[in-house]
N, CA and C atoms as an extended XYZ file, in Angstrom:
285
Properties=species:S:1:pos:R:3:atomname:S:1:resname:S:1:resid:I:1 pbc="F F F"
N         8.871      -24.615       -1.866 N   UNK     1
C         7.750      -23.768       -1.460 CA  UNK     1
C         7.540      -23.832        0.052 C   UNK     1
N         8.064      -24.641        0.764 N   UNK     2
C         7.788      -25.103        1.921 CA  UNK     2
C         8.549      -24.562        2.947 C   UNK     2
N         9.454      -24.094        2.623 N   UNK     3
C        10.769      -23.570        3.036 CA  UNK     3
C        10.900      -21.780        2.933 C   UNK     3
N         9.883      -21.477        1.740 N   UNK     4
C         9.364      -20.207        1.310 CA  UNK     4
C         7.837      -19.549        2.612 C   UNK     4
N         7.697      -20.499        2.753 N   UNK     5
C         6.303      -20.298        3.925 CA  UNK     5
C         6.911      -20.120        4.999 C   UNK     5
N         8.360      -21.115        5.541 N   UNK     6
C         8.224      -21.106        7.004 CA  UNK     6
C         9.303      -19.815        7.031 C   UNK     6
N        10.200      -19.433        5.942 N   UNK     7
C        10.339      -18.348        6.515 CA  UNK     7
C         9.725      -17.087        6.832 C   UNK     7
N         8.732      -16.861        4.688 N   UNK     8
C         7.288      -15.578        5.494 CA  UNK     8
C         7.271      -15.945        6.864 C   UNK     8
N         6.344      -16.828        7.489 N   UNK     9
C         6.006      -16.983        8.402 CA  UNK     9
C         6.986      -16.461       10.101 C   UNK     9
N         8.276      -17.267        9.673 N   UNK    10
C         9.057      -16.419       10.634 CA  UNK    10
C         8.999      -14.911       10.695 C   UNK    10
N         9.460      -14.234        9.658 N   UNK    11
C         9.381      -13.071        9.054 CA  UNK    11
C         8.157      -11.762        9.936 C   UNK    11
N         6.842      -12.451        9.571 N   UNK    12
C         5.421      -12.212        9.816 CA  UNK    12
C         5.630      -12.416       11.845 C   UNK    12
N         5.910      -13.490       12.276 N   UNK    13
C         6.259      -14.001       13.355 CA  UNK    13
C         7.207      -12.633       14.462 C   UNK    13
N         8.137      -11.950       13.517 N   UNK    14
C         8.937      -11.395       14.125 CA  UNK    14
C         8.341      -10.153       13.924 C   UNK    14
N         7.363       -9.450       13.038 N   UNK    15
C         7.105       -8.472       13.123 CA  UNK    15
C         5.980       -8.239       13.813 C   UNK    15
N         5.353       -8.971       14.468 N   UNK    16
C         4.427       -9.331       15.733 CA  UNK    16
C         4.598       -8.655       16.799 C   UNK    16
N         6.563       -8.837       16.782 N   UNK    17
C         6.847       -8.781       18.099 CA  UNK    17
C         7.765       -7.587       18.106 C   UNK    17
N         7.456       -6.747       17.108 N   UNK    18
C         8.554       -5.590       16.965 CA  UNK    18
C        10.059       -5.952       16.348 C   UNK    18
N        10.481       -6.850       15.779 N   UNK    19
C        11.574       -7.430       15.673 CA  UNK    19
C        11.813       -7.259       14.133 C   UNK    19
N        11.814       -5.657       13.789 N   UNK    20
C        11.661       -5.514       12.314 CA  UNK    20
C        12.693       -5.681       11.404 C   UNK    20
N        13.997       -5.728       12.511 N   UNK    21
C        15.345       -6.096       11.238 CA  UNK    21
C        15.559       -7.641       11.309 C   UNK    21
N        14.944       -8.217       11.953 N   UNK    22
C        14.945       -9.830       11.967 CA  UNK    22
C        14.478      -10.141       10.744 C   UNK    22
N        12.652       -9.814       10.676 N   UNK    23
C        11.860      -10.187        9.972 CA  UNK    23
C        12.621       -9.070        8.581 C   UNK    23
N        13.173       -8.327        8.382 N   UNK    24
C        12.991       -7.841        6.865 CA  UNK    24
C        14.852       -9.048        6.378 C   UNK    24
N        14.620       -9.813        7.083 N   UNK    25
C        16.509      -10.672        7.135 CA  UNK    25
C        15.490      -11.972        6.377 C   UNK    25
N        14.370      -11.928        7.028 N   UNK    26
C        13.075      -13.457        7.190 CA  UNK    26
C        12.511      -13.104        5.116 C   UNK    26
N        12.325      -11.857        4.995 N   UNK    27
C        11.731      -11.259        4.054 CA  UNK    27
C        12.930      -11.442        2.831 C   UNK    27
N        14.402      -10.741        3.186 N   UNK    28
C        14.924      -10.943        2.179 CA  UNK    28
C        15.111      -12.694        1.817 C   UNK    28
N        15.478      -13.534        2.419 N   UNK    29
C        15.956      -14.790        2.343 CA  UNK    29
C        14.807      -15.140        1.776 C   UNK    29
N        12.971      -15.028        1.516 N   UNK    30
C        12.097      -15.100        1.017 CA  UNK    30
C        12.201      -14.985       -0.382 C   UNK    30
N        12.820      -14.001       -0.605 N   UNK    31
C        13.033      -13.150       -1.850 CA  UNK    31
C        14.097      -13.618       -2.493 C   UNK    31
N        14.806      -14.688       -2.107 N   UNK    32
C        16.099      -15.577       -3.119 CA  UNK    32
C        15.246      -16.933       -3.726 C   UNK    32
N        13.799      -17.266       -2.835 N   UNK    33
C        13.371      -18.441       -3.379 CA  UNK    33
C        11.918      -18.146       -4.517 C   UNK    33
N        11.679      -16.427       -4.246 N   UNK    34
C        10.964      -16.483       -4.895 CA  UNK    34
C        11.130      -14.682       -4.932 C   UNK    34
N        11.296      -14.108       -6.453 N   UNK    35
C        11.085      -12.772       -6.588 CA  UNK    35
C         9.771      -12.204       -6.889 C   UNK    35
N         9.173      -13.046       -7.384 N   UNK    36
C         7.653      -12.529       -8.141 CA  UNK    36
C         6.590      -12.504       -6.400 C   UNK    36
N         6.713      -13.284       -5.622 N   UNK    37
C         5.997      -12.820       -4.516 CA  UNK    37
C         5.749      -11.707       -3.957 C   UNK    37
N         5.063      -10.732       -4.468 N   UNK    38
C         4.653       -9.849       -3.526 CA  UNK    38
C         4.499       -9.251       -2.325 C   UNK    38
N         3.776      -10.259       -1.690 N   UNK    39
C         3.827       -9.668       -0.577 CA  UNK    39
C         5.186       -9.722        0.705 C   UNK    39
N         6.066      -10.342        0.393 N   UNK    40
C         7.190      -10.507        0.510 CA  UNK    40
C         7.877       -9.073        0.570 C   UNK    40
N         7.788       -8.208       -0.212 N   UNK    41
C         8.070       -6.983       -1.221 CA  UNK    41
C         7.588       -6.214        0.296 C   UNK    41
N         5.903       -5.921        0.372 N   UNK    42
C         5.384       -5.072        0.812 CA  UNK    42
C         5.995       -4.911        2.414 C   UNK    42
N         5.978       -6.513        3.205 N   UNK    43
C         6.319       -7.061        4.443 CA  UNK    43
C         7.867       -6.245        4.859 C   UNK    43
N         8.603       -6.428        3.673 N   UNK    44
C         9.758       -5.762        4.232 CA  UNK    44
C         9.716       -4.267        4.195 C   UNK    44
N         8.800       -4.045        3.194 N   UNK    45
C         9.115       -2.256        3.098 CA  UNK    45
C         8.331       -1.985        4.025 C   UNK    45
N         7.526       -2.633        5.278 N   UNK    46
C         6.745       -2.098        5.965 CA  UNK    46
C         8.279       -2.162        7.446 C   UNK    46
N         8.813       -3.154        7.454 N   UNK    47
C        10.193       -3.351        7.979 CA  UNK    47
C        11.499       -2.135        8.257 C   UNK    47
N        11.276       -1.554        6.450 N   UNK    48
C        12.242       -0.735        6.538 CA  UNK    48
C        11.588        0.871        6.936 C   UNK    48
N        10.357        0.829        6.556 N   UNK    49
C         9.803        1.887        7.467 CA  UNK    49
C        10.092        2.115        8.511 C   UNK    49
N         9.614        1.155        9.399 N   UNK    50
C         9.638        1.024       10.993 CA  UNK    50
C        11.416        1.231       11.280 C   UNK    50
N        12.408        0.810       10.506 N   UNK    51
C        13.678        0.605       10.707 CA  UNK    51
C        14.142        2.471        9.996 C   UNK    51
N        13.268        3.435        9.950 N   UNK    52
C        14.155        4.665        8.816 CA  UNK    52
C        14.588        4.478        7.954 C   UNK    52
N        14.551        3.406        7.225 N   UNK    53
C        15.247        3.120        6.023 CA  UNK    53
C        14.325        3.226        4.634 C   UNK    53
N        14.077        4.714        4.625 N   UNK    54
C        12.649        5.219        3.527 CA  UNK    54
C        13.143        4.757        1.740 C   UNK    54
N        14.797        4.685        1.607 N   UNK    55
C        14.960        4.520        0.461 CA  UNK    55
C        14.697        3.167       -0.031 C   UNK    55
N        15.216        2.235        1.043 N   UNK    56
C        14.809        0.783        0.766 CA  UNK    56
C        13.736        0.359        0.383 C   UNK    56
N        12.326        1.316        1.812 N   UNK    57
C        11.040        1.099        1.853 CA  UNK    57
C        10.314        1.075        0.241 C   UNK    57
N        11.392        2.556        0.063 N   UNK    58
C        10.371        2.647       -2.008 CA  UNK    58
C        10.979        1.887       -2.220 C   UNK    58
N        12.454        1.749       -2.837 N   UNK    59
C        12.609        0.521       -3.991 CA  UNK    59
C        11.916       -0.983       -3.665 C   UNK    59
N        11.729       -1.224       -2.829 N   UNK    60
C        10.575       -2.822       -2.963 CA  UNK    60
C         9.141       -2.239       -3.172 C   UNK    60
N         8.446       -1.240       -2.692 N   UNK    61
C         7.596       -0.464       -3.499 CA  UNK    61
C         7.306       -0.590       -4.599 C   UNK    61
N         8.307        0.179       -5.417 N   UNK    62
C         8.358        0.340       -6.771 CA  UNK    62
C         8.967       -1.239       -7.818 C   UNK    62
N         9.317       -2.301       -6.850 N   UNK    63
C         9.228       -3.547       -7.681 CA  UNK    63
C         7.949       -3.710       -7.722 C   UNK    63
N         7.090       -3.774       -6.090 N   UNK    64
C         6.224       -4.565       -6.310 CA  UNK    64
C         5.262       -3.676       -7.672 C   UNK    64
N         4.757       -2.053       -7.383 N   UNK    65
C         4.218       -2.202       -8.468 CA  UNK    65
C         4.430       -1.836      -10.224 C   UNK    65
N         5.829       -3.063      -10.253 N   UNK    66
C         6.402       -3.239      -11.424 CA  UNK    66
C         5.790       -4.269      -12.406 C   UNK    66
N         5.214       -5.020      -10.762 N   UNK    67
C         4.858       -6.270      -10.843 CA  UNK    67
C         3.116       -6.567      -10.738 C   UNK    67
N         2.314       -5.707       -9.972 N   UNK    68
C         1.176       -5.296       -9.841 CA  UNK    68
C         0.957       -3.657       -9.807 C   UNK    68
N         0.452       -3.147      -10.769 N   UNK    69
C         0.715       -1.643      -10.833 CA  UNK    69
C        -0.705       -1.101      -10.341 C   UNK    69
N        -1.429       -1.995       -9.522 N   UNK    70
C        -2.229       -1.692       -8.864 CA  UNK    70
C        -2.201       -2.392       -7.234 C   UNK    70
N        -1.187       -2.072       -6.400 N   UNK    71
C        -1.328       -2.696       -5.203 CA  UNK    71
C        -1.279       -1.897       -4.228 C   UNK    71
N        -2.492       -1.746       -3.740 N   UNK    72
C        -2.585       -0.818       -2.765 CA  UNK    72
C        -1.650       -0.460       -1.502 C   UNK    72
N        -1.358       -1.617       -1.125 N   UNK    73
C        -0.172       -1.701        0.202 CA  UNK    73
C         1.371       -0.827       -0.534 C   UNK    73
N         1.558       -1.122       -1.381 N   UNK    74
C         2.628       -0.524       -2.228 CA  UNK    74
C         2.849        1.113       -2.569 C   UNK    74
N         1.160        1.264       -2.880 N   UNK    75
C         1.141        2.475       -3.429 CA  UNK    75
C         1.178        3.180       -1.677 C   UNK    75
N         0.717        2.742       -0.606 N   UNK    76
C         0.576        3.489        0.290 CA  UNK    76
C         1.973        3.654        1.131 C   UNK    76
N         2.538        2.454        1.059 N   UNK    77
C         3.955        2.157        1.856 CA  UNK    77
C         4.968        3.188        1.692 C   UNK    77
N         5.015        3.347       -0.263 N   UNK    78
C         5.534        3.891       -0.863 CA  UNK    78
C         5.315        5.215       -0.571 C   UNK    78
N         4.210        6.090       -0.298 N   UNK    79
C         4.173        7.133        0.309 CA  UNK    79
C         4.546        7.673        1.252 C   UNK    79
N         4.713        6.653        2.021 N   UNK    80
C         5.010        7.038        3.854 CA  UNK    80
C         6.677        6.936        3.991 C   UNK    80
N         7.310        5.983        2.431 N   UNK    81
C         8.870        6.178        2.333 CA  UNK    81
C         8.709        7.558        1.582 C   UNK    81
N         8.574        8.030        0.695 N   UNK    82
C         8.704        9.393        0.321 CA  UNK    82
C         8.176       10.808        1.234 C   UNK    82
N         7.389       10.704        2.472 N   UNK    83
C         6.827       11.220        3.329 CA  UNK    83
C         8.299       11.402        4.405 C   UNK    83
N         8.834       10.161        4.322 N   UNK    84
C        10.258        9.969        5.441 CA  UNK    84
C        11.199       10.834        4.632 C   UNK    84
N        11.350       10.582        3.409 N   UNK    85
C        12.582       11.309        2.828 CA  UNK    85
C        12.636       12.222        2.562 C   UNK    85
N        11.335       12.736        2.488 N   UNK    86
C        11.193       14.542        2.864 CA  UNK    86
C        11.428       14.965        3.662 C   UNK    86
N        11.296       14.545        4.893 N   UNK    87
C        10.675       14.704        6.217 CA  UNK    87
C        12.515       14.556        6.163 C   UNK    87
N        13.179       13.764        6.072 N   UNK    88
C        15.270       13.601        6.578 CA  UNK    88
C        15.847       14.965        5.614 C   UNK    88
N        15.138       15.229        4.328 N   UNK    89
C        15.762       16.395        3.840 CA  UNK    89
C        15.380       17.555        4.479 C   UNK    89
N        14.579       18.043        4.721 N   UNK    90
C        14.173       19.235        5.408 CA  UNK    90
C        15.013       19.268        6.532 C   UNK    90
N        15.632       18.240        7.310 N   UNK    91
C        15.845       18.472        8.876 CA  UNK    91
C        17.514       18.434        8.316 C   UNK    91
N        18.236       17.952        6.851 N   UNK    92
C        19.366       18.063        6.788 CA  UNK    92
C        19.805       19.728        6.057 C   UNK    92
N        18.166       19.869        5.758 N   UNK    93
C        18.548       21.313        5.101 CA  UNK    93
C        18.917       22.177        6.282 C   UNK    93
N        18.578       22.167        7.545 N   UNK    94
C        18.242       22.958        8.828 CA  UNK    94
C        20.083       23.254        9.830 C   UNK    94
N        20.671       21.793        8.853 N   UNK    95
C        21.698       21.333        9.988 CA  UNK    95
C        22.770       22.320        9.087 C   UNK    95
């Protein structure tokens, strides 16, 4: 568990500082010591947002609320990845 904190913490640490593919690296390695953590889930899909990576952003989304089917950070994250992947189809429909 101890080892589970200091990386969140790195993780959390790096997204402070803009350092969002560090911290979602801090987030996954989180996620081998513990899957049921949540917010773990949300931290990176806020990661892969910031990084364009809208498909990633939902699927930890849609674990977390597999897992809490009421989590607000999830339900909203999850929007702003389906908001992106609209937003990349429209501009590939154009090309």
């Amino acid at each position: 568990m101890e080892k589970f904190k200091r990386l969140k913490n790195e993780g959390n640490d790096f997204v402070k500082t803009g350092k969002y593919e560090e911290a979602a690296n801090k987030y996954s390695e989180c996620m081998k010591l513990n899957t049921e953590e949540c917010t773990v889930y949300t931290n990176r899909a806020l990661c892969y947002l910031k990084l364009y990576k809208y498909e990633e952003a939902k699927r930890d989304c849609d674990h977390v609320l597999q897992l809490e089917d009421s989590n607000i950070k999830a339900f909203y994250r999850r929007a702003l990845a389906y908001k992106g992947l609209q937003v990349r189809q429209k501009n590939m429909a154009g090309i």
